[in-house]
DRENPA-3360 file (N, C-alpha, C; in nm, 2 decimals, always signed):
BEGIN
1 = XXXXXXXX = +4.35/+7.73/+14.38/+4.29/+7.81/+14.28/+4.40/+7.89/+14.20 ~ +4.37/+7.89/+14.05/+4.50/+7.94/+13.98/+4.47/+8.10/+13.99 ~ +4.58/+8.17/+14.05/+4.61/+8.30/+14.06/+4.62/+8.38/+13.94 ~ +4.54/+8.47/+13.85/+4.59/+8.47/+13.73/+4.71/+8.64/+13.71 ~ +4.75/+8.59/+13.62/+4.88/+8.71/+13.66/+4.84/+8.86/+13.62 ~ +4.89/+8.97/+13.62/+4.87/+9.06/+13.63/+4.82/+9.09/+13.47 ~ +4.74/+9.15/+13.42/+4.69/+9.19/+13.25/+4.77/+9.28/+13.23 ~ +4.84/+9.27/+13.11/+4.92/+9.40/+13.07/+4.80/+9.45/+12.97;
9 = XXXXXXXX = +4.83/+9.56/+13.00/+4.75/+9.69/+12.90/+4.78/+9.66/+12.74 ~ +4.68/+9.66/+12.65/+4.65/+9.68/+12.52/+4.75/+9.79/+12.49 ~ +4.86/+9.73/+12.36/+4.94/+9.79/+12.30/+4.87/+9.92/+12.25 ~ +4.74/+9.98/+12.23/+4.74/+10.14/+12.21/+4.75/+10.21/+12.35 ~ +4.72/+10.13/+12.44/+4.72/+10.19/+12.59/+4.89/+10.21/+12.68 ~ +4.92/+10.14/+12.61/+5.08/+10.12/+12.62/+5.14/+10.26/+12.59 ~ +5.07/+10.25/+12.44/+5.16/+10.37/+12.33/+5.11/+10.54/+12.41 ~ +4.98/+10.51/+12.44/+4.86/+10.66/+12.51/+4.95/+10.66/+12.66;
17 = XXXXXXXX = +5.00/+10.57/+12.68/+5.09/+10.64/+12.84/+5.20/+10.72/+12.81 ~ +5.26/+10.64/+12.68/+5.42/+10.68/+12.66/+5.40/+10.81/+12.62 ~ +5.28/+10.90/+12.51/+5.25/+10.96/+12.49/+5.22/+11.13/+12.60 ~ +5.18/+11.04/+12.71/+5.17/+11.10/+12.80/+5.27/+11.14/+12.90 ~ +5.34/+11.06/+12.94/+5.51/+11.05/+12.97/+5.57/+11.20/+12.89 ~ +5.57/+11.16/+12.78/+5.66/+11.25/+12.68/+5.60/+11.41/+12.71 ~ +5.46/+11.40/+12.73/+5.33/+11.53/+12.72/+5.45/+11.59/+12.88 ~ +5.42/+11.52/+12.97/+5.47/+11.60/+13.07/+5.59/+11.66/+13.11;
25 = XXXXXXXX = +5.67/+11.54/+12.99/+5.83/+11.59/+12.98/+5.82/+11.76/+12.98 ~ +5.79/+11.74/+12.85/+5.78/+11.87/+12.77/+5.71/+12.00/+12.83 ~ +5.59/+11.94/+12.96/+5.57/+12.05/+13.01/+5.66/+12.14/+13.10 ~ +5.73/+12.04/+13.19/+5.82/+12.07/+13.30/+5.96/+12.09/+13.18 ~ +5.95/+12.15/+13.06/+6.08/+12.20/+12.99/+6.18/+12.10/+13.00 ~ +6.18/+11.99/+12.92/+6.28/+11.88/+12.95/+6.29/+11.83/+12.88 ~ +6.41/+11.86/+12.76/+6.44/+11.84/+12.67/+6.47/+11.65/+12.66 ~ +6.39/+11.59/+12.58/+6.42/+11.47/+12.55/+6.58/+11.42/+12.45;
33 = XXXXXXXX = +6.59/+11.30/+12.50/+6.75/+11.28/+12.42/+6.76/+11.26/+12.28 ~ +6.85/+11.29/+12.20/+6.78/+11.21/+12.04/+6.75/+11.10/+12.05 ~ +6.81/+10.98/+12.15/+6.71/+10.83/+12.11/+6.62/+10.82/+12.14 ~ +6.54/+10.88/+12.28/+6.43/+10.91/+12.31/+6.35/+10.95/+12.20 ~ +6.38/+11.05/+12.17/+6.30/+11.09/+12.01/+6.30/+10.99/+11.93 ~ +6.40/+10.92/+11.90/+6.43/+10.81/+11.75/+6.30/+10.72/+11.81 ~ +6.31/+10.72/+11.96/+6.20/+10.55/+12.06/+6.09/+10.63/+12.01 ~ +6.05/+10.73/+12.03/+5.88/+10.79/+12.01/+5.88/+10.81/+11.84;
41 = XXXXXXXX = +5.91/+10.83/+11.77/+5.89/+10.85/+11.61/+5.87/+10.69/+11.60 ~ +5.98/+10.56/+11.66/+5.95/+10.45/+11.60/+5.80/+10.38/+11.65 ~ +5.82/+10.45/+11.80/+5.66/+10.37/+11.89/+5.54/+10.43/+11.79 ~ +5.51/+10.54/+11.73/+5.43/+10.58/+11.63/+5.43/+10.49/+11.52 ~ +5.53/+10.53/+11.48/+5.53/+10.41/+11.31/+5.51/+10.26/+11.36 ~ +5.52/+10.21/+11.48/+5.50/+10.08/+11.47/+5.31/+10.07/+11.54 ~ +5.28/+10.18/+11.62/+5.10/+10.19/+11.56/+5.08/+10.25/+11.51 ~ +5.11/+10.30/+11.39/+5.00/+10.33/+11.25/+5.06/+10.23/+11.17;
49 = XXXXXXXX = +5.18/+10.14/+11.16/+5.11/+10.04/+11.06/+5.01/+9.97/+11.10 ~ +5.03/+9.96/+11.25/+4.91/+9.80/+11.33/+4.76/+9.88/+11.28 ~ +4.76/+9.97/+11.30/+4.60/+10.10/+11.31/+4.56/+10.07/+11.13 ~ +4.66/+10.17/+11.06/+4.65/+10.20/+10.94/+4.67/+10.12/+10.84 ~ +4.79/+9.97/+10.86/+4.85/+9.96/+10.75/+4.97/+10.03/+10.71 ~ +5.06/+9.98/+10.62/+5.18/+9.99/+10.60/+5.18/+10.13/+10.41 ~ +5.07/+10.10/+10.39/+5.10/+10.22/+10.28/+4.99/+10.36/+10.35 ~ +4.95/+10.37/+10.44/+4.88/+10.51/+10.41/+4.95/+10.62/+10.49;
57 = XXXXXXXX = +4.90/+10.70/+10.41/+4.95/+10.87/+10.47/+4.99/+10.85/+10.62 ~ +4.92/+10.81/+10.68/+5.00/+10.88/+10.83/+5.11/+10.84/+10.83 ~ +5.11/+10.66/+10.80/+5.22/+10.54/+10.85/+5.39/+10.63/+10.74 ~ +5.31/+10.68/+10.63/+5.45/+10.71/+10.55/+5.50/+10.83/+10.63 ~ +5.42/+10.93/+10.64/+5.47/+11.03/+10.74/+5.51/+11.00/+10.89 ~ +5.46/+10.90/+10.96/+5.59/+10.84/+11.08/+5.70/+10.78/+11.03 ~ +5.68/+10.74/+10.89/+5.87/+10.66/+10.87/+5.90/+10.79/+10.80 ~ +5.89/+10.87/+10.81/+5.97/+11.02/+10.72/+6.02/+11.05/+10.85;
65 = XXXXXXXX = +5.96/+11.05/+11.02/+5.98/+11.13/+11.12/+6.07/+11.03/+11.16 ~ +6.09/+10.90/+11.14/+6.18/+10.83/+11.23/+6.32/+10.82/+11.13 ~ +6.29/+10.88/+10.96/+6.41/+10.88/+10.89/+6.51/+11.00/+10.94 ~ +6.44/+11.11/+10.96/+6.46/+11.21/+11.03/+6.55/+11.18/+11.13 ~ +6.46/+11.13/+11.25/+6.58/+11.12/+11.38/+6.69/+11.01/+11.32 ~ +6.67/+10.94/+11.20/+6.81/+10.84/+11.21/+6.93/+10.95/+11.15 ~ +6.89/+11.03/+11.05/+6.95/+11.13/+11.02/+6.98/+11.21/+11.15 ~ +6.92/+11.25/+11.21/+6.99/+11.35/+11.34/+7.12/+11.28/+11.40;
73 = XXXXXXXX = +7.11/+11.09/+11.39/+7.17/+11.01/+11.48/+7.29/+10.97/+11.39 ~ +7.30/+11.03/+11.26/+7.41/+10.99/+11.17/+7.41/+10.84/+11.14 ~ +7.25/+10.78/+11.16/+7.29/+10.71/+11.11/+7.21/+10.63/+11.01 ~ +7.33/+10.68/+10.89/+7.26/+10.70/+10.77/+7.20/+10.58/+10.66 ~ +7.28/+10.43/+10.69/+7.25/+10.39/+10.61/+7.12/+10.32/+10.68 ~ +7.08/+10.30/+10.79/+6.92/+10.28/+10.84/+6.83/+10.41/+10.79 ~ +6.89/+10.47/+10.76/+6.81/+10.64/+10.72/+6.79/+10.56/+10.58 ~ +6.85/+10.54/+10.49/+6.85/+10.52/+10.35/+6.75/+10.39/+10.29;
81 = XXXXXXXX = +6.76/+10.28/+10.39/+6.70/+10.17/+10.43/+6.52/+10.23/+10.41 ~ +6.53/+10.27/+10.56/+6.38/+10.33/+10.56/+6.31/+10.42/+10.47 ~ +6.36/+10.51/+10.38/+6.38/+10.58/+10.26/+6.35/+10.54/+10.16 ~ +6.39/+10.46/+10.13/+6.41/+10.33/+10.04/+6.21/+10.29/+10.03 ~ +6.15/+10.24/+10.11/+6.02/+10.23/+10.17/+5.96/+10.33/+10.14 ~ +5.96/+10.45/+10.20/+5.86/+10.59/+10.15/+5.88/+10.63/+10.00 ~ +6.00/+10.59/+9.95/+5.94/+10.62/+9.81/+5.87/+10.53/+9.72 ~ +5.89/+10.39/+9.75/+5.81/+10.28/+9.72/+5.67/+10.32/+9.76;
89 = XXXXXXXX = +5.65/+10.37/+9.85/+5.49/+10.38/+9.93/+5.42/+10.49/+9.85 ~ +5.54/+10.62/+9.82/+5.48/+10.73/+9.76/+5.46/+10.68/+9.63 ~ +5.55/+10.60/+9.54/+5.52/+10.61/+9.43/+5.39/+10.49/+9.40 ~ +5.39/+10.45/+9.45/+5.23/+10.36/+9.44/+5.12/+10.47/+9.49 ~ +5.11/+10.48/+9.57/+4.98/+10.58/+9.65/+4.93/+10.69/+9.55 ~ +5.05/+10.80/+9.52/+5.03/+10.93/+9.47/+5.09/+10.96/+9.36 ~ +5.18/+10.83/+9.31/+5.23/+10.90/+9.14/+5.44/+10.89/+9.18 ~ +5.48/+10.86/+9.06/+5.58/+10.90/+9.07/+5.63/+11.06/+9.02;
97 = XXXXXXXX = +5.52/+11.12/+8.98/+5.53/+11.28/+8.96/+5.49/+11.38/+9.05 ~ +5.43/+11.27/+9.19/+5.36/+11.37/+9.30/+5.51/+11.45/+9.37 ~ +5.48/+11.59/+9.39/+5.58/+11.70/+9.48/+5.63/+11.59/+9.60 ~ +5.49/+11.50/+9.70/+5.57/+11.44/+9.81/+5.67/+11.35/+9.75 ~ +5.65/+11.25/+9.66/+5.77/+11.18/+9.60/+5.85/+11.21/+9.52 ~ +5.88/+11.36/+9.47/+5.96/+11.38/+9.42/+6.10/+11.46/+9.56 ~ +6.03/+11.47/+9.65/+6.11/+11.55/+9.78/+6.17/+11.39/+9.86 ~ +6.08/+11.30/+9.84/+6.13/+11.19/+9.90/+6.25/+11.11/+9.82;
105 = XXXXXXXX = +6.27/+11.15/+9.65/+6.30/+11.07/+9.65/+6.47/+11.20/+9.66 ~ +6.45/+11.31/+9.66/+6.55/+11.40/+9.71/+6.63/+11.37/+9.82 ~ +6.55/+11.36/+9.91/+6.58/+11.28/+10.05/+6.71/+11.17/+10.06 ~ +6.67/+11.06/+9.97/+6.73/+10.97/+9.96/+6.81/+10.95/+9.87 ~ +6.82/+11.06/+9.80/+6.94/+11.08/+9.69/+7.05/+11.14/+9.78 ~ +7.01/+11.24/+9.87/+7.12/+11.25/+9.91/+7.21/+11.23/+10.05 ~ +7.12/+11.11/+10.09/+7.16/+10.99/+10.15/+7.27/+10.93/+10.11 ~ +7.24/+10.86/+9.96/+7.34/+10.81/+9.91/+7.42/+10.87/+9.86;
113 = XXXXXXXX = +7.44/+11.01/+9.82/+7.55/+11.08/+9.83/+7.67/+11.10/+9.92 ~ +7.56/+11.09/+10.04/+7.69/+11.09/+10.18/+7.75/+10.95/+10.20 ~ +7.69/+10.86/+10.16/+7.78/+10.69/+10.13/+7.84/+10.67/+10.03 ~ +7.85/+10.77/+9.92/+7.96/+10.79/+9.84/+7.86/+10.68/+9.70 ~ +7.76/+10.69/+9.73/+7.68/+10.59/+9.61/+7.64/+10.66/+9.50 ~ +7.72/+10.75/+9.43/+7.65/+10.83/+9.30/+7.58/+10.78/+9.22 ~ +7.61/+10.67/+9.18/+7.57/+10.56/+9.04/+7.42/+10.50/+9.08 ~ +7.39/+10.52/+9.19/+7.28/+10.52/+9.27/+7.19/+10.65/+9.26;
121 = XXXXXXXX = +7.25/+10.74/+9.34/+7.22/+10.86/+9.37/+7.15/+10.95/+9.20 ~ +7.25/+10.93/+9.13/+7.20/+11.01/+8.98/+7.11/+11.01/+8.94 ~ +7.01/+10.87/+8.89/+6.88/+10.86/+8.84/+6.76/+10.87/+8.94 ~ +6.80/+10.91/+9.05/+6.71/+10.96/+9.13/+6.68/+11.13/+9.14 ~ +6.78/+11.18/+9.11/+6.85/+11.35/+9.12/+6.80/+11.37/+8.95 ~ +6.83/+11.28/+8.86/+6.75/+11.33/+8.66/+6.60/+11.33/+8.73 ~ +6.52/+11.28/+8.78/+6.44/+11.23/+8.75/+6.36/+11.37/+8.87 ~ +6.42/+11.37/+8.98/+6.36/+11.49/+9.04/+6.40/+11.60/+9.01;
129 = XXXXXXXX = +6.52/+11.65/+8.91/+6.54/+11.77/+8.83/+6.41/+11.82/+8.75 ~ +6.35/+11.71/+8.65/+6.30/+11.72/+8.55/+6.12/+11.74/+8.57 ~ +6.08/+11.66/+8.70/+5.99/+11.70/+8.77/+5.99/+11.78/+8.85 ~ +6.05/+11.89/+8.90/+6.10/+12.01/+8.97/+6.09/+12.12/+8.85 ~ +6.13/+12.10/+8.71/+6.14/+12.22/+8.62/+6.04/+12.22/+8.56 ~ +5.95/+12.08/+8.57/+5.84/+12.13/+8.48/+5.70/+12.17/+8.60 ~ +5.75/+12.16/+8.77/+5.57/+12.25/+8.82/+5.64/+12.35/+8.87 ~ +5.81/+12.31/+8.87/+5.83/+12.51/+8.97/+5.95/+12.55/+8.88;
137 = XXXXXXXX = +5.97/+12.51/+8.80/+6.05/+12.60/+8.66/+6.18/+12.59/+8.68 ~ +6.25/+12.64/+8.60/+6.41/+12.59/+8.58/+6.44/+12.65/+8.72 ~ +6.41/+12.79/+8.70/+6.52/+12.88/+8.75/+6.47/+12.88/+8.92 ~ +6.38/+12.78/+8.94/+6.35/+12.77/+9.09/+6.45/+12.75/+9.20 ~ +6.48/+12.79/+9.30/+6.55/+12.74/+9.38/+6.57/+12.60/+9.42 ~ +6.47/+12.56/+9.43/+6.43/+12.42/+9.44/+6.47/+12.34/+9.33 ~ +6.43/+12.38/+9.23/+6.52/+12.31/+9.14/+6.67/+12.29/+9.09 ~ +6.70/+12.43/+9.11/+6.86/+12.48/+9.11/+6.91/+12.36/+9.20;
145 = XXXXXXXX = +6.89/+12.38/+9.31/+6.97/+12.28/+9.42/+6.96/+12.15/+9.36 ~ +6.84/+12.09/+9.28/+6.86/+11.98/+9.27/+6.94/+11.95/+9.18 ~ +6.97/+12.02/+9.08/+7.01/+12.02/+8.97/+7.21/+12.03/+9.01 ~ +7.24/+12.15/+9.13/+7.37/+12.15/+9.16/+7.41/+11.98/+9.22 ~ +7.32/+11.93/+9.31/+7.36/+11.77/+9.32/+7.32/+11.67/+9.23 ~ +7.27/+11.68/+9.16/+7.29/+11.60/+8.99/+7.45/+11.63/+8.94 ~ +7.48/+11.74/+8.94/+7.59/+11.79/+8.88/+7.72/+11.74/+8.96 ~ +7.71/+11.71/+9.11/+7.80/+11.68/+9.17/+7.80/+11.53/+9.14;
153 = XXXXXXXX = +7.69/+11.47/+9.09/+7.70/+11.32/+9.13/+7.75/+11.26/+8.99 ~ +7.73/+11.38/+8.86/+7.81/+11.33/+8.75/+7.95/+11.33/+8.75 ~ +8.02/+11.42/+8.84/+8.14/+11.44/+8.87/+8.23/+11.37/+8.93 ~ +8.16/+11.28/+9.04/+8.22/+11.21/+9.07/+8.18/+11.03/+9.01 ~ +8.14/+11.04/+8.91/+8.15/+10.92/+8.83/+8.18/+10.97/+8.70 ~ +8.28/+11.11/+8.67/+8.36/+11.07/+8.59/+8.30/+11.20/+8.45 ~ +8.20/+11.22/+8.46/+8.13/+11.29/+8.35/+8.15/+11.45/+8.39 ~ +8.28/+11.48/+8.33/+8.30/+11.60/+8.40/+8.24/+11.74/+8.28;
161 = XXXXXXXX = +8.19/+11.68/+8.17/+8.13/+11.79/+8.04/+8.01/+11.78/+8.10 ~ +7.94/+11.69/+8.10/+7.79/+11.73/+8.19/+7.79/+11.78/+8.32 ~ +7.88/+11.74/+8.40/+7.87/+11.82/+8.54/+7.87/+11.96/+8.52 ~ +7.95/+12.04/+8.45/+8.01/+12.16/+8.38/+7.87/+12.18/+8.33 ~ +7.85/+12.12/+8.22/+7.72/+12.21/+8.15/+7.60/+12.23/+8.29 ~ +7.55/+12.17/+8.37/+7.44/+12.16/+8.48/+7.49/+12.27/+8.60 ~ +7.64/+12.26/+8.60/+7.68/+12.40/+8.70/+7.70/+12.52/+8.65 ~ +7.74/+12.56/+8.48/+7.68/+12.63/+8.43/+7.53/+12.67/+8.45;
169 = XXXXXXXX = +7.47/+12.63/+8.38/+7.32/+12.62/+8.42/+7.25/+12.69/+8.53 ~ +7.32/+12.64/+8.65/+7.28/+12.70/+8.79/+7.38/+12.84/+8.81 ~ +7.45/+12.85/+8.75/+7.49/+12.97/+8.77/+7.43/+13.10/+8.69 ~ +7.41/+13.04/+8.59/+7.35/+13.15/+8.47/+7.21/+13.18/+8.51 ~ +7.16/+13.09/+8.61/+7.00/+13.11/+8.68/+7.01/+13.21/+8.77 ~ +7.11/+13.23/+8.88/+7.10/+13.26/+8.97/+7.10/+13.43/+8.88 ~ +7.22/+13.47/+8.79/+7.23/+13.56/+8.75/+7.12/+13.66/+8.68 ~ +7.02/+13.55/+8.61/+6.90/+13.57/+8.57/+6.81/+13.62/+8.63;
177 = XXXXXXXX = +6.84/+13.56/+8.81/+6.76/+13.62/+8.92/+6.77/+13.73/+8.99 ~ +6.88/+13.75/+8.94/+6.94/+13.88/+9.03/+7.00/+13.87/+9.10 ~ +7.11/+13.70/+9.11/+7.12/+13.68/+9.29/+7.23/+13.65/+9.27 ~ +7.31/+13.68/+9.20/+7.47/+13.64/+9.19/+7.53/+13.67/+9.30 ~ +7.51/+13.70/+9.37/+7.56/+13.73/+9.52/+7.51/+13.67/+9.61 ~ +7.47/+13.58/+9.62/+7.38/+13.53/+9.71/+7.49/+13.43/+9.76 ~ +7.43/+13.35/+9.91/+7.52/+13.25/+9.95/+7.52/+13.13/+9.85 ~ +7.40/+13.09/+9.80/+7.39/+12.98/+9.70/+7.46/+13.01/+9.54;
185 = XXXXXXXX = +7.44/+13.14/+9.47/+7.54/+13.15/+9.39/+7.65/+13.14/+9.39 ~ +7.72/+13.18/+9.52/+7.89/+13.19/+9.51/+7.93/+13.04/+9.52 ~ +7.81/+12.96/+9.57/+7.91/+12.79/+9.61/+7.86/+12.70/+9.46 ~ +7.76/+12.80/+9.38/+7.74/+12.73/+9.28/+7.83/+12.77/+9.20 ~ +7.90/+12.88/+9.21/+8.03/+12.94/+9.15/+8.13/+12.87/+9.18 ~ +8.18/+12.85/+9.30/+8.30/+12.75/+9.33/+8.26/+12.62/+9.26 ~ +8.17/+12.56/+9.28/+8.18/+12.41/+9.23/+8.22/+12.43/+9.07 ~ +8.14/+12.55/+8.99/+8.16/+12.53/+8.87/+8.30/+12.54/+8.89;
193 = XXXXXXXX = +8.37/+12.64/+8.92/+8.52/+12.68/+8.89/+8.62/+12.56/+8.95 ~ +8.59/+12.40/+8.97/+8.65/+12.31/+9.05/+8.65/+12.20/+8.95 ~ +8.50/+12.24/+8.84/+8.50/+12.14/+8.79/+8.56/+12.20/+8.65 ~ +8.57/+12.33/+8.60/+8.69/+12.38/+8.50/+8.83/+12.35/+8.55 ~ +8.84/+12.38/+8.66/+9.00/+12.36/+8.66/+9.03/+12.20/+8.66 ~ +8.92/+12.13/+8.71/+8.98/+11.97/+8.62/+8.96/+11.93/+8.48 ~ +8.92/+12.05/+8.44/+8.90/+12.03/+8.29/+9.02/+12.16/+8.21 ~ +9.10/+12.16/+8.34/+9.24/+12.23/+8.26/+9.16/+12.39/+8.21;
201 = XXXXXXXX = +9.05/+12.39/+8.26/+8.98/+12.58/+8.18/+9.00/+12.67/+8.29 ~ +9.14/+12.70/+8.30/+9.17/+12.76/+8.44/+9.10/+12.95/+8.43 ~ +9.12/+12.99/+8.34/+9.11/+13.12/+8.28/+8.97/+13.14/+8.40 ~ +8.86/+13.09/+8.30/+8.78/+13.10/+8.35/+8.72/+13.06/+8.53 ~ +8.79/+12.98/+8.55/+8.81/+12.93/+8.68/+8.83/+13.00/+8.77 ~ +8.99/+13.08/+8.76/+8.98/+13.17/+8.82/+8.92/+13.29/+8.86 ~ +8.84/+13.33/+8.68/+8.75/+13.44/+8.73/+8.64/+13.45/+8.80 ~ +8.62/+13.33/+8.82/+8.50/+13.29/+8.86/+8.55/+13.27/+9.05;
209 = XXXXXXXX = +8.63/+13.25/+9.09/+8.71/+13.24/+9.20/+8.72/+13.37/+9.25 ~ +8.79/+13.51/+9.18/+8.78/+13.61/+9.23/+8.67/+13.71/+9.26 ~ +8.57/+13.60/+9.15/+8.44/+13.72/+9.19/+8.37/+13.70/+9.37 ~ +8.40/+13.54/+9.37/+8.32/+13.52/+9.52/+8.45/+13.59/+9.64 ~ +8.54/+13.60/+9.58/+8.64/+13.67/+9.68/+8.63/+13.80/+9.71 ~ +8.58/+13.89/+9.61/+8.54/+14.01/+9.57/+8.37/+14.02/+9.66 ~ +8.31/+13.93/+9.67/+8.13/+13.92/+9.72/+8.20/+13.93/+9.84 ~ +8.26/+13.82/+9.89/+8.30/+13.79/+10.06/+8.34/+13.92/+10.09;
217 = XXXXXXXX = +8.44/+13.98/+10.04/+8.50/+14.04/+10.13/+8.43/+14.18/+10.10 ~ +8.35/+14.22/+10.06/+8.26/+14.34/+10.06/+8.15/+14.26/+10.16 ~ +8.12/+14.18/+10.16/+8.00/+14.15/+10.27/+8.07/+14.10/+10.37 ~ +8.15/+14.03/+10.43/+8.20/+14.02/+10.52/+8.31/+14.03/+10.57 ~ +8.40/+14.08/+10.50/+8.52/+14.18/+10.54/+8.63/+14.08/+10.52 ~ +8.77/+14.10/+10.49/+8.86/+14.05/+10.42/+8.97/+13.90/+10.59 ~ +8.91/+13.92/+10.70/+8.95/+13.86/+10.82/+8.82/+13.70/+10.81 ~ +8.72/+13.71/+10.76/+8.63/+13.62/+10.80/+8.62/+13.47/+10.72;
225 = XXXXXXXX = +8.61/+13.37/+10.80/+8.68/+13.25/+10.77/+8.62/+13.24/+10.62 ~ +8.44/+13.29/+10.59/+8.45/+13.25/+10.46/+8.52/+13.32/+10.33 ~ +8.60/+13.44/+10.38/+8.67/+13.48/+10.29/+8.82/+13.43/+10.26 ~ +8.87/+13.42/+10.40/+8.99/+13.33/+10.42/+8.97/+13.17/+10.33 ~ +8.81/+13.11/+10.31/+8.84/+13.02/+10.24/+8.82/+13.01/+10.09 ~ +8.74/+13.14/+10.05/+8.80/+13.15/+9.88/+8.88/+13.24/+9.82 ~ +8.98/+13.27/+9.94/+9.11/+13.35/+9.88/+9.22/+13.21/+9.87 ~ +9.17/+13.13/+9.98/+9.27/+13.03/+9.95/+9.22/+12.89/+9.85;
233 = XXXXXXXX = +9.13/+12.92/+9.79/+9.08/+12.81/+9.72/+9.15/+12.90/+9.54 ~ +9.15/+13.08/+9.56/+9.15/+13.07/+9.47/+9.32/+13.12/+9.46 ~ +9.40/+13.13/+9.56/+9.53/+13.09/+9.59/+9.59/+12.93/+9.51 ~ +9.51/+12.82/+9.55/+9.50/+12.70/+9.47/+9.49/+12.74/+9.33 ~ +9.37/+12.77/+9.25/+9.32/+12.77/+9.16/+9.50/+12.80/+9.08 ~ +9.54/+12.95/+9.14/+9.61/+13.09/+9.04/+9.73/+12.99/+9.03 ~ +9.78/+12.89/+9.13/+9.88/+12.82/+9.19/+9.88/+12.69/+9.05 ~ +9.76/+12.64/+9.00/+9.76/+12.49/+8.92/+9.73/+12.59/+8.80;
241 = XXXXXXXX = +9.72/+12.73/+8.79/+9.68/+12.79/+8.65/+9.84/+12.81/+8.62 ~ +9.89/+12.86/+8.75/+10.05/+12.86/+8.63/+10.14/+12.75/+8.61 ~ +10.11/+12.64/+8.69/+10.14/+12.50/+8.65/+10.12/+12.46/+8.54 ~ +10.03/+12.45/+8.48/+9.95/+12.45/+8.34/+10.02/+12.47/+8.25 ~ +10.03/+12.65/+8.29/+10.10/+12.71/+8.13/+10.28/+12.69/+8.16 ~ +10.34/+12.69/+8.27/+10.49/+12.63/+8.29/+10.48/+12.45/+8.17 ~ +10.37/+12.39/+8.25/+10.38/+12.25/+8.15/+10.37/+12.28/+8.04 ~ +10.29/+12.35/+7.95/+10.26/+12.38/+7.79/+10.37/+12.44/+7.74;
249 = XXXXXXXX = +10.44/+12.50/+7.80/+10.57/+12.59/+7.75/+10.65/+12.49/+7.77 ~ +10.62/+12.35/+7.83/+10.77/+12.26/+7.81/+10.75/+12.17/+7.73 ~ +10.61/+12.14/+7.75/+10.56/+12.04/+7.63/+10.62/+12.10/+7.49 ~ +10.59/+12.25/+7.43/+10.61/+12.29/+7.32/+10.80/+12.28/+7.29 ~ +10.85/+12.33/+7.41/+10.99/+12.33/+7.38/+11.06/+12.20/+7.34 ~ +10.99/+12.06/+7.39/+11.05/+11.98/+7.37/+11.01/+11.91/+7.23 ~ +10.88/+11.96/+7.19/+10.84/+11.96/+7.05/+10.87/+12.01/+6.96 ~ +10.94/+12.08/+6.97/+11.00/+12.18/+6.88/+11.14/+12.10/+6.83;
257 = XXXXXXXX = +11.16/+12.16/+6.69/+11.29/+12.09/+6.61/+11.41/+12.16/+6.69 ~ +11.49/+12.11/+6.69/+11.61/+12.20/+6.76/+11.73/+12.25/+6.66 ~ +11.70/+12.14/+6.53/+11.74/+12.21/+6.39/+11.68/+12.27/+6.31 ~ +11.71/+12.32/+6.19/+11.61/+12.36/+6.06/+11.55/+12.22/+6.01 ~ +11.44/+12.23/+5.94/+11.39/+12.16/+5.89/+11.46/+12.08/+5.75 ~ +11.53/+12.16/+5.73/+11.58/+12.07/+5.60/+11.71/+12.02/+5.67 ~ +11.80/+12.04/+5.80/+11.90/+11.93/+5.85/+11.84/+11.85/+5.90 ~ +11.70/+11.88/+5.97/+11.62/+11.76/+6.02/+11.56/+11.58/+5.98;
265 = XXXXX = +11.52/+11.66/+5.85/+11.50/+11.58/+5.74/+11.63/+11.53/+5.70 ~ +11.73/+11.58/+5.66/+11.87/+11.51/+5.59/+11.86/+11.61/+5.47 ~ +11.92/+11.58/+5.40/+12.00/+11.65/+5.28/+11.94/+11.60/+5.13 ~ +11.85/+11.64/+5.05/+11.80/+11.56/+4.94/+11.90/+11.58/+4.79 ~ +12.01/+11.71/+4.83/+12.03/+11.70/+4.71/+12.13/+11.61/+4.67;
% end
């Protein structure tokens, strides 16, 4: 007589143990490992697509939670992969103007920022700028941010007058808010003043360097690393401003006639 072998349990019964596994982890205080986590976000996403299908709400919110843990796990370009997917999912479902796909596609913009992909990264960062200023207004924080990594991604492909006008922008916002002091104004102040001084507009650069030197060290006292790091950024700055004018003072000297102008020319009469 054929012995028949043991039944394994129906893949939701599978998933309702694991679930339960994890339940008691957590009761006896027992902190699970990040892969553990990355195993339970992916055992979800792989039953709600079998349950739900591959475009609805739940399934997109378990690949948001398992992009998550690939991000915890640094590892990014499976993060960007999966990414890649929820905004395809969001922008069919709810709009390419819905808040969820415009944070999704934030997400993955600056993914590709950390792989050094700007030319990538940019028309994803215009596009959630411009949807960001028109439901929560320019001077949103939300939007400010998006707008300071727009500005970095023009920068590093080269567009250093638009990066400049967009870190402008975010600075003149914050000031508008009252929050020139804030942690997010001073780094939107450095980036501007980083991207003048490669635009040779040191003057400005600088001042803009001593004001966050001036914030730091009234709020956190003149020993504390973040003041030690924009005394010394603007130690740089003062350092390539008098470089500048040493070179323009040699450029001019060597332009200059070293005769009169009429021995220069020669003699007409």
């Amino acid at each position: 007589m054929h012995r028949r072998g043991k039944e394994r349990p129906e893949p939701s019964r599978q998933l309702e143990r694991k679930f339960e596994g994890w339940a008691q982890r957590q009761a006896k205080h027992l902190e699970p490992e990040p892969e553990e986590l990355l195993q339970q976000a992916q055992d979800v996403l792989r039953w709600s697509i079998r349950k739900n299908g591959p475009h609805s709400t739940f399934t997109i919110r378990a690949m948001n939670e398992v992009a998550n843990q690939l991000s915890r796990l640094d590892r990014v370009a499976e993060e960007i992969s999966l990414r890649e997917k929820i905004v395809e999912g969001l922008r069919s479902t709810l709009g390419p103007e819905h808040e969820s796909t415009l944070n999704a596609e934030w997400k993955m913009a600056t993914c590709l920022m950390t792989l050094e992909r700007p030319e990538d990264a940019e028309p994803l960062l215009s596009h959630v700028v411009r949807g960001r200023a028109i439901v929560l207004g320019e001077d949103d924080p939300q939007t400010l941010a998006a707008v300071a990594w727009n500005a970095s991604a023009a920068k590093k492909l080269g567009k250093l007058d638009e990066a400049r006008r967009m870190q402008e922008q975010v600075v003149m916002a914050y000031e508008r808010r009252d929050e020139s002091e804030s942690a997010q104004a001073q780094l939107a102040a450095l980036n501007l003043a980083s991207t003048l001084s490669d635009l040779r507009q040191f003057d400005e650069a600088v001042r803009l360097v001593r004001h966050v030197v001036d914030v730091r060290t009234r709020t956190f006292g003149p020993e504390d690393p973040r003041t030690l790091d924009a005394c010394q950024a603007l130690a740089s700055m003062t350092s390539a401003q008098r470089h500048d004018v040493t070179r323009d003072h040699a450029v001019d000297h060597a332009s200059s006639p070293s005769m009169p102008p009429s021995e220069l020319q020669g003699e007409t009469d």
